[in-house]
N, C-alpha and C positions, 0 to 999 in steps of 0.2 A: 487420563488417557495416555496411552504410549505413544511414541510416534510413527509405529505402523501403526494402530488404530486409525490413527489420524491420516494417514498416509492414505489409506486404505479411502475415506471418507472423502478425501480431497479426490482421489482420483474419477470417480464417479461425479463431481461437478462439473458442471457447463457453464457457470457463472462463478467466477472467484474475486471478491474484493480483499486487497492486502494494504491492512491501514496500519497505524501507529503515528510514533513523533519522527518528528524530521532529524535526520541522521541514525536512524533505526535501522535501517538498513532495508527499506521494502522494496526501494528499485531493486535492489542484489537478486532477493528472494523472488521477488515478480519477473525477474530474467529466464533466473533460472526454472522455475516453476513452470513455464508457460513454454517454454521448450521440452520436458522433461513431458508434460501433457497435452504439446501441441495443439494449444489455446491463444489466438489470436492477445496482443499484449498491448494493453490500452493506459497512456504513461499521463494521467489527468494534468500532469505539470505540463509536458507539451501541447495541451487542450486548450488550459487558460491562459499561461502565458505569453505573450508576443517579443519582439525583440527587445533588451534592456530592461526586461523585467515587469513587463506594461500591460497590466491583467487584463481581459475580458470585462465588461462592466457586469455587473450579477444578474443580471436579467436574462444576457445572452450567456452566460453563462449559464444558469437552470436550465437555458434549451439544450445547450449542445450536451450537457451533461443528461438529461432527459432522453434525446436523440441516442447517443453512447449506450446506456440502459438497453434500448432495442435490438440492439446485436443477438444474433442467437448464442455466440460464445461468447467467452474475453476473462481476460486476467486483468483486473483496473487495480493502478497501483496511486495509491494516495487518498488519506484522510478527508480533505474539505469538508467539516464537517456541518456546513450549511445544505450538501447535497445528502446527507445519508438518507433523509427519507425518501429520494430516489434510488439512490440508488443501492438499497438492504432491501429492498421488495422485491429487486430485482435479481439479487442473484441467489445462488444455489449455496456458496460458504462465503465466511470471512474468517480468515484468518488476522490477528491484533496478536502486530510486534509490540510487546510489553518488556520497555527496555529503558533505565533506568538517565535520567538527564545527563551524567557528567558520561555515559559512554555515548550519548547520540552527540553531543557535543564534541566527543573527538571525534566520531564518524564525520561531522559537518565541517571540521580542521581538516582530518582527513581530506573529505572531499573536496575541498576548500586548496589545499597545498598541496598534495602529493598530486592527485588527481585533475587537477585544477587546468591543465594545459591539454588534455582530450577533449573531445567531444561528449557531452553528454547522451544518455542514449534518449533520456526522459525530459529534457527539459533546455530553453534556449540558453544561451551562454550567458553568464552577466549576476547571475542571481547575489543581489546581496546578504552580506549578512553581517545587520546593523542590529542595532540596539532593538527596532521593533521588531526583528525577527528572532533573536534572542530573547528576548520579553515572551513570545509566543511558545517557545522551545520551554523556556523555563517553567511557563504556566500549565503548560501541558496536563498534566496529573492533576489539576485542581480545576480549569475550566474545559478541554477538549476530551480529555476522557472521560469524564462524567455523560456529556451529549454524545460519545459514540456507545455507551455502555447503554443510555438512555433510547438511544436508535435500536440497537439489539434488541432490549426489552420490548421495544414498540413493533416492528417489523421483525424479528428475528425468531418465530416462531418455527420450528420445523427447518430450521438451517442448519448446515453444519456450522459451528464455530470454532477457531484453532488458535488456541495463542501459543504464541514463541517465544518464550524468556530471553533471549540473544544470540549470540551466533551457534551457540552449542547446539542448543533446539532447533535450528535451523539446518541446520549443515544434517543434525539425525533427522529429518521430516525429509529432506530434498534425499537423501542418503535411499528411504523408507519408501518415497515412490519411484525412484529411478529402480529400485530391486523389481517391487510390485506392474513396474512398464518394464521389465524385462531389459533392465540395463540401459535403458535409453539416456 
């Protein structure tokens, strides 16, 4: 597919999840997407997390993620990939940033150092990034994408799905509906 094809396809959703690995860049793309389409923006990291980095326990978690689901619109940014079979039933695309470990890992330096003294838009201040969060990053490709490729195949009938190879693909999809919205 081209990325007006895809542009094209994205546009006509009312439900868009944008998953991938952490430093992928899906806050960026769920920013700007969800403006470009004026689609309510739902930042799953600001959901679960609390202050200092202090998750939701998983129970209430499935709810409020559950709850989130019934929205009539939204762009939901973030993998969790214990919720997919909520939330792949529920929306209309997924787009899967497919973006190789050592650039998500500068994305997360990146965001980590340059970045580091803003506000986040998606998530509370504090987020570590230790060794099991790196362990996670790393694994990525061998345990988390298997179970969202797995969610696809299970609920992803009849959806649109878009993947992004990195910021190239990215920048022409975002490029491809802001033309298709008329400059927006």
């Amino acid at each position: 597919m081209t990325a007006a094809n895809d542009a094209e396809r994205l546009s006509g959703a009312g439900r868009i999840l944008v998953v991938g690995p952490s430093g992928a860049g899906k806050t960026q793309l769920a920013l700007r997407l969800a403006d470009l389409l004026g689609l309510p923006l739902i930042h799953l990291d600001a959901e679960r997390w609390r202050p200092g980095w202090n998750a939701l326990p998983d129970d209430e978690w499935s709810d409020v993620v559950a709850e989130l689901t019934l929205r009539p619109r939204w762009i939901m940014d973030g993998t969790y990939e214990k919720t997919l079979g909520l939330r792949v039933p529920a929306a209309d695309a997924v787009v899967v940033l497919e973006v190789g470990r050592l650039r998500c890992l500068a994305g997360l330096v990146r965001r980590r150092f340059l970045d580091g003294r803003r506000a986040r838009p998606d998530a509370p201040p504090g987020q570590r990034i230790d060794r099991r969060f790196l362990r996670y990053l790393w694994r990525y490709p061998s345990v988390t994408r298997p179970m969202l490729i797995g969610a696809l195949r299970e609920h992803g009938d009849g959806k649109t799905v878009v993947v992004v190879r990195g910021r190239g693909d990215a920048r022409r999809l975002l490029e491809e509906v802001g033309r298709l919205r008329g400059g927006a």
